[in-house]
N, C-alpha and C positions, 0 to 999 in steps of 0.2 A: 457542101455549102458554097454558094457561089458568094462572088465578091458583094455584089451588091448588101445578103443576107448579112456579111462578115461585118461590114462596112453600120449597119443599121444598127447589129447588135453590141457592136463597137459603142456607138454614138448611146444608146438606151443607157450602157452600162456606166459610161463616164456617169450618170447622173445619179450613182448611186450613191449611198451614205454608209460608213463605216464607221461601228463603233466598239470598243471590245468590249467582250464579253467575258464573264467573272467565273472561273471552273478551281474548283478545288482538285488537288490530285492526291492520293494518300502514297508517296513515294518519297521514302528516307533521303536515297540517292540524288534525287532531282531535289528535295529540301537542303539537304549541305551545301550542295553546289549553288545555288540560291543564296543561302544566307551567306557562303565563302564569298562568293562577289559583289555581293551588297556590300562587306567588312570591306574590301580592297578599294571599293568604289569610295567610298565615304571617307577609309583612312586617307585616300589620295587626297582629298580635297580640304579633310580637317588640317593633315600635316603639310603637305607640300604646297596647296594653293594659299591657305589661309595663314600657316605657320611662317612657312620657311620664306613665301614669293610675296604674303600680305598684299592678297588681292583685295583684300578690304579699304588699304590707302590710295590718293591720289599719289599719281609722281611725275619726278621730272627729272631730266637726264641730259639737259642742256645747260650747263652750269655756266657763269660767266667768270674766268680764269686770270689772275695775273702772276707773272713767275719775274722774280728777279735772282740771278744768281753771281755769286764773285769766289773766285779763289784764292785761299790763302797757305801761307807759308814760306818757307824759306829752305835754300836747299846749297851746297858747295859742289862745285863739278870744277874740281884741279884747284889752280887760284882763283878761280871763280866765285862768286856769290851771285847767285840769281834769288830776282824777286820774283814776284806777283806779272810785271811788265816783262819779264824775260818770258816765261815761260807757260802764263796764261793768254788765249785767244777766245775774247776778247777780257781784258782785266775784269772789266765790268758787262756782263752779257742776260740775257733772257732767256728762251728755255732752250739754248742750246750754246755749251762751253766747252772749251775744249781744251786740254795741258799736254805740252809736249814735253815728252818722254828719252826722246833720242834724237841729235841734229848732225845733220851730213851739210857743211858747209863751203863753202867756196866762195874764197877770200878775193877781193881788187881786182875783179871782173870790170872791164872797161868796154869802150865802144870801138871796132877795128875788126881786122880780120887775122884769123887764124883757119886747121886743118879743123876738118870737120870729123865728127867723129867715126870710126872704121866700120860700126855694126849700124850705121844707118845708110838702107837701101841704096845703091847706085855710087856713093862715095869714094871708095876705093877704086885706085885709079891710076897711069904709068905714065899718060901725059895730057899734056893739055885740051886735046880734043875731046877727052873721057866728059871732060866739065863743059854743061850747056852752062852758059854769062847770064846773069839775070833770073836762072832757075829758083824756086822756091820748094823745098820739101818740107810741107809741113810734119813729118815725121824728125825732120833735122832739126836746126840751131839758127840757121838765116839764111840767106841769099846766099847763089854761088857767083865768084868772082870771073869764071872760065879757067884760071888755075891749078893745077897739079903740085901739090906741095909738100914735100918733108912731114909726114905727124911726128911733131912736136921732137922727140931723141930718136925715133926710129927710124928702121929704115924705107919702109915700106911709104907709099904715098897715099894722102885723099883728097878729097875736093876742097879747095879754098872756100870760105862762106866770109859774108858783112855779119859780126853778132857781138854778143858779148864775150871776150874773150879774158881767160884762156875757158872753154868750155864746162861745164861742171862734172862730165863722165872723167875727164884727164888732172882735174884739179880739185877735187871736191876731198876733204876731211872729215873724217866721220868720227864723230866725240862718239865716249862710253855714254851706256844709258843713266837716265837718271835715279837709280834705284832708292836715294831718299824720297823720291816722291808719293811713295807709296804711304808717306805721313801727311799727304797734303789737303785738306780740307777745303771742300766744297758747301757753298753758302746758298739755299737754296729756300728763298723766303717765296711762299704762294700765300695767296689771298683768293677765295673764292664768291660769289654771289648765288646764290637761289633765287631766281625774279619772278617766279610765282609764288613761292611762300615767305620774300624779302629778308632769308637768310644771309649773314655774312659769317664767312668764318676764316681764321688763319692757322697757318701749321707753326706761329710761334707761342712760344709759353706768356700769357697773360700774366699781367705787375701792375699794381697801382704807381711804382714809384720806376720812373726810367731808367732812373742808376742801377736799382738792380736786374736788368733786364739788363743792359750793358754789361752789366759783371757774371751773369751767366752765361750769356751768349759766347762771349770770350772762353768760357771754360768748357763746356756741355759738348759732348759728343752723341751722337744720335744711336739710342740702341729701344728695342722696341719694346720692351716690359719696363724700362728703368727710364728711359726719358723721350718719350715718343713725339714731345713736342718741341723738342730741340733739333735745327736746320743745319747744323753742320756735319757734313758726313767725310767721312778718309775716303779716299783714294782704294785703300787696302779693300776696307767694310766692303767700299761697293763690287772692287772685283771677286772676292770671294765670294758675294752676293752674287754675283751674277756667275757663280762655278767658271771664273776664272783664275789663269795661272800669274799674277802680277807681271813675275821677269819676264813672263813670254811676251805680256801685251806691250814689255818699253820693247819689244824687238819689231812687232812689226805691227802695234796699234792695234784702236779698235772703236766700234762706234757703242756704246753701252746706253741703253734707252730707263731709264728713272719713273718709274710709271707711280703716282702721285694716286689713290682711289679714295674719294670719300662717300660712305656713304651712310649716311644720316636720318635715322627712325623719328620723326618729330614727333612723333606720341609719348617720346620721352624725356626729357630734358636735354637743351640743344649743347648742354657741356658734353653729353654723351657723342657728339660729330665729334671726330679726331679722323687725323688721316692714317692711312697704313700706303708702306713704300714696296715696294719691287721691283728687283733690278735683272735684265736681263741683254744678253748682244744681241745684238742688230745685224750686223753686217754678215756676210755669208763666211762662214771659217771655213768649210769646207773647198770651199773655190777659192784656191790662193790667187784666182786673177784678179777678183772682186774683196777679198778679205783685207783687214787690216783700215788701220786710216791715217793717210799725211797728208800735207800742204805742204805747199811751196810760198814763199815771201821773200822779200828784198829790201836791206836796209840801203836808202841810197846815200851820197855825201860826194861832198867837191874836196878834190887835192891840188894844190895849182892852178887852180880854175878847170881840171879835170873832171867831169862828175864818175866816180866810180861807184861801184855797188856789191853788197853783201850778198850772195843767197845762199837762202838756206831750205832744207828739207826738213822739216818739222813732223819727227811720226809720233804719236801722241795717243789721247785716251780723248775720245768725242765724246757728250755727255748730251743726251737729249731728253727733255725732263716732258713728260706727258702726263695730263690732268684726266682722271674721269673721274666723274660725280652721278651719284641717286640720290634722291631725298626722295622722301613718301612722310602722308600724312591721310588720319583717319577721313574718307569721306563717305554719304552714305547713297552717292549713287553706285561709285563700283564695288559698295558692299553688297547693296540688292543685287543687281546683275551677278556676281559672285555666285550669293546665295540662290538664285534662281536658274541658273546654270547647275549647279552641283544638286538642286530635287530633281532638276530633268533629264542630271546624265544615273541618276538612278535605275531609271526608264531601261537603262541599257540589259541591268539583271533579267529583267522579264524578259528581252528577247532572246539571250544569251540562252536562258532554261527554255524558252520554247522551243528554239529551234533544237536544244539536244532533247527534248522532249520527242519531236517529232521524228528524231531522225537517229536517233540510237537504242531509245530504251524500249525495250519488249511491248509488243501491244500498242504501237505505233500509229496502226490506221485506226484505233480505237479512240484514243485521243483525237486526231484528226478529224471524225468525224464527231466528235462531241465540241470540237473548240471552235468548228466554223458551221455557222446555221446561217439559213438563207430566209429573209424574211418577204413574203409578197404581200402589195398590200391590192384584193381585191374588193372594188366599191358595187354596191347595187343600188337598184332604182330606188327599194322603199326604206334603207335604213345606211346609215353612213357607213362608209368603210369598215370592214372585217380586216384583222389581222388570223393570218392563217398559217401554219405551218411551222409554228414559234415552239420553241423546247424550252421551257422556263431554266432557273437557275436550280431550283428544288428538285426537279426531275433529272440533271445533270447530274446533282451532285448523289441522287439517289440510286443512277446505272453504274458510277463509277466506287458506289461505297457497298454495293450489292452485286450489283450485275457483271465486273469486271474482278477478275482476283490479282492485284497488286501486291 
């Protein structure tokens, strides 16, 4: 057949018409397998599209979100008594709070020069040529002076710097951890909006009367069968929530993310929205380069008209509270669509059993030549089109229930 013939017969055939045709087959094996996956076809779509996924509602998944959070409590570290302002950043914060745990402090840091310290690059040093004047290593503490100096009681020498002195590697005090903190409660009020179905909703317990909303708030600890709509959570709840060890985290911190989920069936009463909480780390534990979480801060203040200043290393517990919300509600376009989808992945049985029809069960080309007929249609001059060469549906069924042994 040359191209041109391939090419024509090509072009004739696109314009043919396909429709299927209706063959009984009397075979047990190819009946079970048929009816098994019609049952799996249809269970999918009863239970898992329509049940569990309610592709029958509209939804929406863009919630509009407010979080306000504050920490409380009170804690003794030595003679000390810290509050809320000691030890919470910021007292009063949004969806993300943070409590230090353990501080490394370094007391009456002034403005002047001192030795730099011995483990930052190039420092170390035997005289004054060692130190470029005016140098800046932003791995160090400040400017170098050109100086070679005494560190501090030793005998060894490093590079003079302009900074705060005395350093905080050579002067820094480090407090015990805070381990009452583990009693400390976090205040974690959300309000959400739905703005296509003009849902609101909050994760506080509803009261006619304020006062006692006040006097519960005060007491209620958040636990998930007993009081799920109570905002106060411990310190403790969340790190054991999120399979953490408390004393490890005042040792070297951590970022812990508060994931807030509503999600809200409106075809049922909207008392039935309540949220559920889950806590989990953030931060990388595994890579102690990356793990852990502190900050650094500075209290400053005049002595003499000197301004001197506090810093401090703040390693802590970060709290990042994150919102996601579903709502759905009954509609009846992506019910059709649903429903019309799941008659047409039915569709899929029939070709499932044809092709093992065709291609495994005994008497293979027998089927094959009964399931595809070729229909021509030739016209003559004195009477309209003949159909020829057509094998009815009666005659099929009659070779396959006589003429073939199944």
């Amino acid at each position: 057949m040359g191209l041109r013939d391939f090419l024509k017969e090509y072009f004739l055939g696109f314009w043919d018409y396909e429709t299927p045709k209706v063959m009984v087959v009397k075979n047990r094996t190819l009946g079970i397998i048929y009816r098994a996956v019609q049952f799996l076809v249809i269970t999918y779509f009863i239970w898992y599209v329509f049940i569990s996924q309610k592709a029958y509602q509209e939804n929406e998944t863009r919630l509009v979100s407010s979080i306000y959070t504050r920490m409380k409590g009170t804690a003794a570290l030595g003679d000390k008594v810290l509050d809320t302002v000691e030890y919470a950043q910021p007292p009063e914060g949004g969806d993300v709070i943070s409590t230090i745990l353990r501080r490394e402090v370094t007391y009456d840091q002034r403005q002047g020069t001192c030795a730099e310290h011995f483990n930052v690059p190039k420092a170390n040093c035997t005289r004054d040529s060692d130190c470029v004047e005016g140098e800046l290593n932003f791995d160090g503490h400040g400017k170098r002076t050109g100086k070679c100096v005494p560190y501090y009681n030793h005998s060894f020498k490093t590079c003079e710097v302009q900074s705060w002195c005395p350093i905080e590697e050579h002067a820094v005090q480090r407090e015990p951890p805070l381990l009452e903190a583990i009693n400390f409660t976090v205040f974690i009020r959300n309000s959400i909006l739905f703005p296509k179905f003009g849902l609101r909703k909050g994760n506080i317990k509803q009261a006619s009367n304020k006062r006692d909303i006040y006097k519960y708030l005060s007491k209620c600890h958040y636990d998930e069968e007993k009081e799920p709509y109570c905002p106060n959570f411990r310190l403790g709840y969340i790190a054991e929530k999120a399979r953490e060890n408390f004393h490890e985290l005042c040792k070297t911190g951590a970022v812990i993310g508060v994931f807030i989920n509503w999600r809200c069936n409106l075809d049922m009463d909207p008392s039935h929205c309540k949220p559920t909480y889950s806590f989990r780390r953030l931060d990388m534990r595994k890579d102690e380069a990356n793990s852990g979480y502190y900050n650094r801060f500075a209290k400053h203040y005049y002595k003499d008209g000197v301004e001197i200043r506090t810093l401090i290393k703040a390693v802590g517990i970060r709290l990042d509270i994150i919102v996601h919300g579903h709502a759905g509600k009954f509609s009846p376009i992506p019910t059709i669509i649903s429903t019309v989808t799941a008659m047409t992945s039915v569709g899929i049985c029939t070709i499932i059993c044809d092709w093992i029809m065709l291609t495994f069960i005994d008497k293979n080309e027998v089927y094959s030549e009964r399931k595809f007929d070729e229909v021509i249609q030739e016209p003559t001059e004195s009477q309209p089109a003949q159909l020829s060469h057509i094998t009815s549906y009666g005659s099929n069924l009659s070779d396959l229930s006589e003429g073939v042994p199944l």
